[in-house]
C-alpha positions as CSV (number, residue, x, y, z in Angstrom):
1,X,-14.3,98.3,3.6
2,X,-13.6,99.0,0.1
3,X,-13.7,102.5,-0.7
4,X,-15.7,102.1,-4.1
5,X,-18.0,101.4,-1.9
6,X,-18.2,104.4,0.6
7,X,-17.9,106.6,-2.0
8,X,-20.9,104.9,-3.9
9,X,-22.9,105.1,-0.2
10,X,-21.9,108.3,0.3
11,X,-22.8,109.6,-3.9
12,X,-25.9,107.7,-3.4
13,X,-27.2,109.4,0.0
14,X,-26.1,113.1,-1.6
15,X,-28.1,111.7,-4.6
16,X,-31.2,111.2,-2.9
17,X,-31.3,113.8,-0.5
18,X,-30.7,116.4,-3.3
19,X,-33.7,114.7,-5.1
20,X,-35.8,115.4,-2.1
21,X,-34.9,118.6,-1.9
22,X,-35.1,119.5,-5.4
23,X,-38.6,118.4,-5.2
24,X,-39.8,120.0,-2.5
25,X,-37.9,123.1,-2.8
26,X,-39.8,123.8,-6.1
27,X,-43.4,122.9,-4.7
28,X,-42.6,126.2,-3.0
29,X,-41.2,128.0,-6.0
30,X,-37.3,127.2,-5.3
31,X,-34.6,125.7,-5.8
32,X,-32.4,123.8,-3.4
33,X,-29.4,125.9,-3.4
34,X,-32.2,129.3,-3.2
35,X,-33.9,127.5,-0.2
36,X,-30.5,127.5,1.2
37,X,-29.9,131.4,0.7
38,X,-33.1,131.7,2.5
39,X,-32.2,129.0,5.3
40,X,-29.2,130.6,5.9
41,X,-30.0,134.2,6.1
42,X,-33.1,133.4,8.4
43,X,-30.0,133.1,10.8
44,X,-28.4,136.0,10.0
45,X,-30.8,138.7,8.7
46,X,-29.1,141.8,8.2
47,X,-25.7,140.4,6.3
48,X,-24.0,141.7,3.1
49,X,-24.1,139.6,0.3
50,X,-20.2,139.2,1.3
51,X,-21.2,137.9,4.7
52,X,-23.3,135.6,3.7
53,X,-21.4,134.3,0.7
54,X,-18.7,133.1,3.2
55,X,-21.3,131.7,5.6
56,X,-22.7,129.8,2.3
57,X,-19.2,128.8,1.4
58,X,-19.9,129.8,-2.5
59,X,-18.4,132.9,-4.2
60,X,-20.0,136.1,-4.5
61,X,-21.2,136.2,-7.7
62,X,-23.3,132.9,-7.3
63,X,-24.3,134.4,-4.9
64,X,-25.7,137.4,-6.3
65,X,-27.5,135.8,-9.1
66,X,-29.6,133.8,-6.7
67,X,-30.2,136.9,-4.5
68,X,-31.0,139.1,-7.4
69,X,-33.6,135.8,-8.6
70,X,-35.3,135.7,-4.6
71,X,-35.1,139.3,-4.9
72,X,-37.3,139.3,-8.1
73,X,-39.4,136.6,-6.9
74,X,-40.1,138.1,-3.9
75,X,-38.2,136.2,-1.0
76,X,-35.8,138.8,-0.2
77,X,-35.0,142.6,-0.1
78,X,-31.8,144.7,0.0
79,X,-31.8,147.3,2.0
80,X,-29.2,150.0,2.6
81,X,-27.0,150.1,5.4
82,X,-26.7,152.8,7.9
83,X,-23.3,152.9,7.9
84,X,-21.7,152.8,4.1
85,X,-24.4,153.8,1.8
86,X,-22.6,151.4,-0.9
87,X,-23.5,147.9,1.6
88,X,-26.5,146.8,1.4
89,X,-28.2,144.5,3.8
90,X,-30.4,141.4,2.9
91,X,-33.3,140.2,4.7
92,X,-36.5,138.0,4.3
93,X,-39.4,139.3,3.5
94,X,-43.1,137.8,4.7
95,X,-43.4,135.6,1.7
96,X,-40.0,133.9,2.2
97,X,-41.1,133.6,6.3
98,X,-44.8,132.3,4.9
99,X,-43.4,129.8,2.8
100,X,-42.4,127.7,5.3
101,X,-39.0,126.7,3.9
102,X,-37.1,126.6,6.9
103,X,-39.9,124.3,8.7
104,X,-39.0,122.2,5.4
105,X,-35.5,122.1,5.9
106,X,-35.2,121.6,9.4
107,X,-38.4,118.4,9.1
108,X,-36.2,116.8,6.3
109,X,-32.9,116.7,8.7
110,X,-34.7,115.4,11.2
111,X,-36.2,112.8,8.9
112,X,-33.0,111.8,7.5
113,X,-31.1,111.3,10.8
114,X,-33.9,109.2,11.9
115,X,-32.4,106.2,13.7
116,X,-28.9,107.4,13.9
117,X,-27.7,107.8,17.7
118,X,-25.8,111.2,18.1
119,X,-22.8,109.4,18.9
120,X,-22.8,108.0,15.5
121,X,-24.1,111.5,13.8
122,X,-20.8,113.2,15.5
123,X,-18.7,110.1,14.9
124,X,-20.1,110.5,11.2
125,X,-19.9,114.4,11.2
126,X,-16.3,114.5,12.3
127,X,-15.2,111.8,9.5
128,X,-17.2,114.1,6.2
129,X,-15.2,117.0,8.3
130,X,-12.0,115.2,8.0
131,X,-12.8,114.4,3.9
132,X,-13.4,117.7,3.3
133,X,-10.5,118.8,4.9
134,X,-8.6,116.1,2.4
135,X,-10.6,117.2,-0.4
136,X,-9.8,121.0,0.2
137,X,-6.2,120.0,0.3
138,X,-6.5,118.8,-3.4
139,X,-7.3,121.8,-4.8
140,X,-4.7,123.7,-3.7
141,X,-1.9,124.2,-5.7
């Protein structure tokens, strides 16, 4: 296979998905990389902003403007931690939990893998991993 054209498949499926959940990320008042914050810390409630920054894979300060947007839109709250007074802890709050965006995000994996044996989702999982990996090498000095 040439790889023009696995790159163009793979560009193309990154295309559309992001389209979908573009779109229906801001029928519920987000965007897609803010319905991921909330994804995410639905997992982990209870994280610093550093914590969940390195679960997220993004820096901190992205980070932080898309917190301090939920924050102000009322998906999530910081609260202070117990133990260092200068932490603060995120979690969701009953608008983010009634919005229904992890129902969302979990429907629209399901949808997309629709048709595609696990044995090819892992065989398919494990190859992305591997061009990541080689991707992650080129930006490294």
């Amino acid at each position: 296979m040439e790889d023009s054209v696995f790159f163009k498949s793979l560009l193309r499926a990154m295309r559309e998905l992001r389209r979908h959940y573009d779109q229906s990320a801001t029928e519920l008042g987000l965007t897609m990389s803010r319905a991921r914050v909330i994804t995410t810390l639905s997992q982990k409630e209870g994280v610093t902003q550093a914590e969940l920054a390195a679960a997220l894979e993004i820096e901190a300060p992205t980070l932080k403007r898309q917190i301090d947007a939920l924050e102000a839109a009322g998906f999530i709250e910081r609260r202070g931690m117990d133990d260092d007074a200068r932490k603060r802890a995120l979690f969701l709050t009953e608008k983010s939990r009634a919005s229904r965006i992890g129902k969302f995000m979990l429907d629209t994996r399901v949808q997309v893998l629709d048709g595609i044996s696990e044995e090819d989702q892992s065989r398919l999982a494990a190859v992305l991993d591997r061009i990541a990996e080689n991707a992650a090498r080129l930006n490294k000095p």
